[in-house]
KOLLO-779642 format. One record per residue (C-alpha): residue in one letter; residue number from 1; x, y, z. Coordinates in steps of 0.25 Angstrom, whole numbers, plus 5000, padded with zeros to 4 digits. Layout:
<keses>
<kese residuo="A" num="NUM" u="X" v="Y" w="Z"/>
...
</keses>
This chain:
<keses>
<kese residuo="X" num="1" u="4930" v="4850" w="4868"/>
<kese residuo="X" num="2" u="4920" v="4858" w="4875"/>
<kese residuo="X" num="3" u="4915" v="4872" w="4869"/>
<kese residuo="X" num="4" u="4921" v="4883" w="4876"/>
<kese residuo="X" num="5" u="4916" v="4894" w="4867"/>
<kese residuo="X" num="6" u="4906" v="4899" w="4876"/>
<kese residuo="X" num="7" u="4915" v="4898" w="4888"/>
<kese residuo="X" num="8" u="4925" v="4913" w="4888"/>
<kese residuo="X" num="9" u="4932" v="4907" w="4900"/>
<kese residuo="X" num="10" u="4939" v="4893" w="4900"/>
<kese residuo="X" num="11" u="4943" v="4888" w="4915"/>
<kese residuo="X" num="12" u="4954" v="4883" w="4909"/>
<kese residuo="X" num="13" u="4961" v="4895" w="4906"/>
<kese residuo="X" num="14" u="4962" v="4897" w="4923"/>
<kese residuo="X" num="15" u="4964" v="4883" w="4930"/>
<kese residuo="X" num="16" u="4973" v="4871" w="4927"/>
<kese residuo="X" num="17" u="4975" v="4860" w="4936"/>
<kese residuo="X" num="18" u="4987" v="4866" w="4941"/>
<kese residuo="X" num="19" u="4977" v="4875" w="4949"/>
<kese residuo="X" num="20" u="4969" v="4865" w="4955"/>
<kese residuo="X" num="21" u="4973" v="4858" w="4968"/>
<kese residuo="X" num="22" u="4964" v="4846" w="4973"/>
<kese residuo="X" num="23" u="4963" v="4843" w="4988"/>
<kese residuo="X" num="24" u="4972" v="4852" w="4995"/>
<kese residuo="X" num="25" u="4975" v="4851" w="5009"/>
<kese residuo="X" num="26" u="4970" v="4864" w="5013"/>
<kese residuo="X" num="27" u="4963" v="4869" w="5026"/>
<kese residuo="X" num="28" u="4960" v="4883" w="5023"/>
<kese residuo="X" num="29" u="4956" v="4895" w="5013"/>
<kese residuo="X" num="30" u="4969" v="4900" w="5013"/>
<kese residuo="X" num="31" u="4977" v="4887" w="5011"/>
<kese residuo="X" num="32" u="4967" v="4884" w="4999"/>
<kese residuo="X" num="33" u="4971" v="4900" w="4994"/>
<kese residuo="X" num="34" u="4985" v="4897" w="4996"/>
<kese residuo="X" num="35" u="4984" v="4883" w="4989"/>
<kese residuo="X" num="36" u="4977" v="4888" w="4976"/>
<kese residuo="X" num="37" u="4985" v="4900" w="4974"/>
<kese residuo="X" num="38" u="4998" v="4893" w="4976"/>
<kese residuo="X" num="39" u="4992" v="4885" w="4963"/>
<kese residuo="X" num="40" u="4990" v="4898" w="4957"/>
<kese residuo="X" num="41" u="5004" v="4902" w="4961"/>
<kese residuo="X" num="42" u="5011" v="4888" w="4956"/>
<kese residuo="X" num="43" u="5004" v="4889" w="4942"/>
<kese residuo="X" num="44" u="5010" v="4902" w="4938"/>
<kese residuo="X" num="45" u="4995" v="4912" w="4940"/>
<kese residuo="X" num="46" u="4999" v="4922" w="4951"/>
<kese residuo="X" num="47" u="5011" v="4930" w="4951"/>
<kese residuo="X" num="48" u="5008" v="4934" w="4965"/>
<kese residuo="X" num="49" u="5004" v="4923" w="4974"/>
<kese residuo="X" num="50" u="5003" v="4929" w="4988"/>
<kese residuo="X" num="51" u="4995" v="4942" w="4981"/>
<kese residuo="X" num="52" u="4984" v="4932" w="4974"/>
<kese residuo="X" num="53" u="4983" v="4923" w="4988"/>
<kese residuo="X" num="54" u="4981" v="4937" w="4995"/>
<kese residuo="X" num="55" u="4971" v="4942" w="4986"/>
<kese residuo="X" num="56" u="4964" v="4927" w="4986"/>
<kese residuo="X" num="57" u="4965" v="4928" w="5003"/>
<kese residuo="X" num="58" u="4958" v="4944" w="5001"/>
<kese residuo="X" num="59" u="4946" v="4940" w="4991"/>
<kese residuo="X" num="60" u="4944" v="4928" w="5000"/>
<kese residuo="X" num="61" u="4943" v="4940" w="5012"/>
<kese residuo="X" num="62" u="4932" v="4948" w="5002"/>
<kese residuo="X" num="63" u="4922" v="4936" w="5002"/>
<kese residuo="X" num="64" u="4918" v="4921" w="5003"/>
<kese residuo="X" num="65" u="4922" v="4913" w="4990"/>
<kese residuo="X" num="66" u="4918" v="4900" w="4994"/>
<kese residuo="X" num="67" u="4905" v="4896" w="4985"/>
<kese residuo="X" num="68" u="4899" v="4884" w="4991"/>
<kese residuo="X" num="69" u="4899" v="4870" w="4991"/>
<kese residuo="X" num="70" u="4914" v="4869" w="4995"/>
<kese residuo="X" num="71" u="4920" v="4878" w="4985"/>
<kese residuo="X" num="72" u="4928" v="4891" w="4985"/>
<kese residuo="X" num="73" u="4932" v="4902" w="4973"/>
<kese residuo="X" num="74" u="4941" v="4912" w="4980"/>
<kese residuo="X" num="75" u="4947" v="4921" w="4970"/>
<kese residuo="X" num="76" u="4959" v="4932" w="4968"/>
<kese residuo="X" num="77" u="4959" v="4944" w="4959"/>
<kese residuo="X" num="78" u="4975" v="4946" w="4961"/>
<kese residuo="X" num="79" u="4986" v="4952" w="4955"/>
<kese residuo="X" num="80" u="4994" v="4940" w="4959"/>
<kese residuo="X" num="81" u="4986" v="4932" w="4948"/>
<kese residuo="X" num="82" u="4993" v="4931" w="4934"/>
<kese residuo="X" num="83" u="4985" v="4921" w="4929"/>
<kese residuo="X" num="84" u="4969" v="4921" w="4931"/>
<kese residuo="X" num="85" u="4967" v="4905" w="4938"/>
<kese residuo="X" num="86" u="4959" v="4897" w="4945"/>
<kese residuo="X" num="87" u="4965" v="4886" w="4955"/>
<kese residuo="X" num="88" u="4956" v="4877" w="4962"/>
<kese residuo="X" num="89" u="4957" v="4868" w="4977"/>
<kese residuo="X" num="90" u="4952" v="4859" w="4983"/>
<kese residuo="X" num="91" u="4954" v="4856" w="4997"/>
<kese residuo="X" num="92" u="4954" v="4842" w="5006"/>
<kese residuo="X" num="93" u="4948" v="4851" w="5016"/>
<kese residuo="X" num="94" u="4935" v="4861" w="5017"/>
<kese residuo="X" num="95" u="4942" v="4877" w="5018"/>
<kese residuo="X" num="96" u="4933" v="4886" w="5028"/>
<kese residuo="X" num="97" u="4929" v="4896" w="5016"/>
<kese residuo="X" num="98" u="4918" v="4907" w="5016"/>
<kese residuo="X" num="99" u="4908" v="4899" w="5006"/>
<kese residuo="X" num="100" u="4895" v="4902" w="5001"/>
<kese residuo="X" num="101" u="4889" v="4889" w="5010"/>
<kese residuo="X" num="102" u="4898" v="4891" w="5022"/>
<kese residuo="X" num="103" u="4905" v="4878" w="5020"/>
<kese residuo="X" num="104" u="4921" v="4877" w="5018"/>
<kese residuo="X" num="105" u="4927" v="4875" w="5005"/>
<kese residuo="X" num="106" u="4936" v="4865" w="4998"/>
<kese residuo="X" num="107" u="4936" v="4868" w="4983"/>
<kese residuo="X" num="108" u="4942" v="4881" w="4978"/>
<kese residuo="X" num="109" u="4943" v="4888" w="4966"/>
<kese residuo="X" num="110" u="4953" v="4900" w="4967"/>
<kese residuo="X" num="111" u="4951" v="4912" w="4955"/>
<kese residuo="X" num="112" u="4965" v="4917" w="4952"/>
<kese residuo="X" num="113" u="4964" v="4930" w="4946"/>
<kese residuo="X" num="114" u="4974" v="4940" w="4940"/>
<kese residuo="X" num="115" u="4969" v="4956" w="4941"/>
<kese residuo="X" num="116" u="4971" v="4957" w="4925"/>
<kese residuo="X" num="117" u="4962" v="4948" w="4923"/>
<kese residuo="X" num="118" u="4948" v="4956" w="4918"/>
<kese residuo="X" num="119" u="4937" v="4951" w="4929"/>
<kese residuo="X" num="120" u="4929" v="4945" w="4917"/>
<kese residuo="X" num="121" u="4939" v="4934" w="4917"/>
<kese residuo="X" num="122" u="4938" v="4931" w="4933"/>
<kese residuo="X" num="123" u="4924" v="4932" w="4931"/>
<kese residuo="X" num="124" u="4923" v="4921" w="4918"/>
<kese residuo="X" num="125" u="4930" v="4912" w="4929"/>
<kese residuo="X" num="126" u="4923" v="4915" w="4942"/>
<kese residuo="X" num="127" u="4911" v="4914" w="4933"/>
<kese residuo="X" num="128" u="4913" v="4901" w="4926"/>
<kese residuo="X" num="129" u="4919" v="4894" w="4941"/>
<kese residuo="X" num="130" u="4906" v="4899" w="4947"/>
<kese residuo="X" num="131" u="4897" v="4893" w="4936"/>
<kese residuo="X" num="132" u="4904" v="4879" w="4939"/>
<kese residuo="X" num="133" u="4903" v="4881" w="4954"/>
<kese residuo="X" num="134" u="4887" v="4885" w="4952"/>
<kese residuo="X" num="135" u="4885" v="4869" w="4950"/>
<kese residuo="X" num="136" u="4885" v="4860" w="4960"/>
<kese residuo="X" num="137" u="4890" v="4846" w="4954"/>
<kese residuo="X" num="138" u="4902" v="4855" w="4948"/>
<kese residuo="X" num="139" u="4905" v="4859" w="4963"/>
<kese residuo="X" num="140" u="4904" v="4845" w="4967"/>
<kese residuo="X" num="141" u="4912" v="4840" w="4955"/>
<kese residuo="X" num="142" u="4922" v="4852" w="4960"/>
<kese residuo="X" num="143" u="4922" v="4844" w="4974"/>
<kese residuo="X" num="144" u="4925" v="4830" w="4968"/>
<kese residuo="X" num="145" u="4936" v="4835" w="4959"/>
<kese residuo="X" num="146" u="4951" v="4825" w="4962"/>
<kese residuo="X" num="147" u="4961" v="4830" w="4951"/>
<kese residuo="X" num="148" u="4963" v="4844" w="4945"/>
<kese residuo="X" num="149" u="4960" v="4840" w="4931"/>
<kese residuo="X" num="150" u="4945" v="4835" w="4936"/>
<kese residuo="X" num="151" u="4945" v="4851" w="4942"/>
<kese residuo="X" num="152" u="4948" v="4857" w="4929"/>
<kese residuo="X" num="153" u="4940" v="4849" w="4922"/>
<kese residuo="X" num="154" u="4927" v="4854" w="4931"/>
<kese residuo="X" num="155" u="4933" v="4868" w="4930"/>
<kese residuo="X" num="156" u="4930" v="4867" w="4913"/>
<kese residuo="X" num="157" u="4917" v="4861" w="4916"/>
<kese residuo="X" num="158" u="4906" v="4868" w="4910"/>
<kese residuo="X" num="159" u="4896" v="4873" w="4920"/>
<kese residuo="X" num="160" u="4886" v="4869" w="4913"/>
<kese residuo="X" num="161" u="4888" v="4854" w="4913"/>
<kese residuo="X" num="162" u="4885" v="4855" w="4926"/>
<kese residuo="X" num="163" u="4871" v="4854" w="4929"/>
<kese residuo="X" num="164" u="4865" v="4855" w="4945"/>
</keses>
């Protein structure tokens, strides 16, 4: 068993495979959005759907939240959270997506925050997904993933065990 004393947030504690859908059949951003926020919606973390998809949609306005190499983290800070989550796509087609590199995406990871929430905690979780994502055999890895339970078990990998 691995020691999680030096870890204060456990990835865990905001994904379960329930939140992670493998190659959708998605052509677009907002068909994505709509995907993983219906996940979100069908495991109980938003007690208002249509508020969190429009807040999602509104951030996604404010910036690019495509990181490279194929992979997007859009986030929403909404009051239509009740739950702080993280629900994860992939897609069978590349999404046109503002990126870093300019290229389309087909993995995304979607923050769902509630407003109650201190930013300390979205931060501990944006922080600990960006450390994963800084190595590139973890993105590659996050490319090859075929069950949910492989993602989840990536997602708990420590950072450090990858090495590039």
């Amino acid at each position: 068993m691995p020691d999680n004393t030096m870890q204060t947030f456990n990835i865990s504690n905001v994904i379960d495979e329930k939140l992670i859908a493998l190659d959708l059949d998605v052509r677009t951003k907002e068909e994505m959005l709509n995907r993983l926020t219906d996940l979100f919606d069908e495991q109980g973390k938003l007690n208002d759907r249509d508020a969190f998809f429009k807040d999602v949609m509104w951030r996604e306005g404010e910036g690019q939240t495509g990181i490279g190499m194929g992979v997007a983290i859009p986030h929403g800070k909404s009051a239509g959270v009740n739950k702080t989550s993280l629900a994860i796509g992939t897609s069978k087609n590349m999404l046109a997506w503002e990126s870093l590199d300019d290229e389309p995406v087909n993995v995304v990871i979607l923050f769902a925050v509630t407003e109650g929430d201190s930013d300390i905690i979205h931060l501990k979780l944006m922080q600990r997904v960006a450390m994963l994502l800084a190595h590139e055999s973890f993105i590659d890895q996050l490319h090859a993933v075929k069950t949910p339970h492989e993602m989840l078990t990536l997602l708990e990998s420590d950072p450090e065990d990858f090495d590039d």
